[in-house]
C-alpha positions in Angstrom: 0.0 0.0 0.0 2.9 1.9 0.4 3.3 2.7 -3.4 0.2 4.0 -3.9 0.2 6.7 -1.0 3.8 7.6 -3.3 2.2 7.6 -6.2 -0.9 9.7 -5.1 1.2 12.8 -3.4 3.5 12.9 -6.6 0.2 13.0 -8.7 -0.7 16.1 -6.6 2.7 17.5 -6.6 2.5 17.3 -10.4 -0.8 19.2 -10.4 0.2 21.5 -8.2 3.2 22.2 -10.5 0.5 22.7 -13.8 -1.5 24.8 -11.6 1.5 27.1 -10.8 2.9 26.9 -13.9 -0.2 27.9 -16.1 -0.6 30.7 -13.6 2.9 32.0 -14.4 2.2 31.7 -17.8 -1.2 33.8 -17.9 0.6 36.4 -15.7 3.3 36.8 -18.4 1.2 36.8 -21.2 -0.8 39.4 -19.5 2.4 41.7 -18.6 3.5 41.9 -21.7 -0.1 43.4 -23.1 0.3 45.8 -20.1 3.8 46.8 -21.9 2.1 47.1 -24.8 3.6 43.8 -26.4 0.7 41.9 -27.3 0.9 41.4 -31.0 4.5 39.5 -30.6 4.7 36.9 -27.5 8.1 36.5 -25.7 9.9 33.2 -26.4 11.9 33.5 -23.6 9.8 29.9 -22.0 8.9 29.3 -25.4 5.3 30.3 -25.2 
């Protein structure tokens, strides 16, 4: 039983890391069309 309880918290861990990550994402997307830079996207993360 053991693996499962692993394999359940990295499962959240793994959302948890989405979660962040798309929230980082939005709130750089949403920067740059505060500076004005909305027509060409930074590919600094390759988004």
């Amino acid at each position: 039983m053991n693996w499962y309880k692993k394999r359940t918290s990295a499962r959240s861990a793994d959302v948890l890391f989405d979660f962040v990550l798309m929230q980082v994402v939005t709130a750089g997307h949403k920067t740059q069309e505060l500076m004005g830079g909305a027509e060409r996207r930074p590919s600094i993360l390759g988004f």
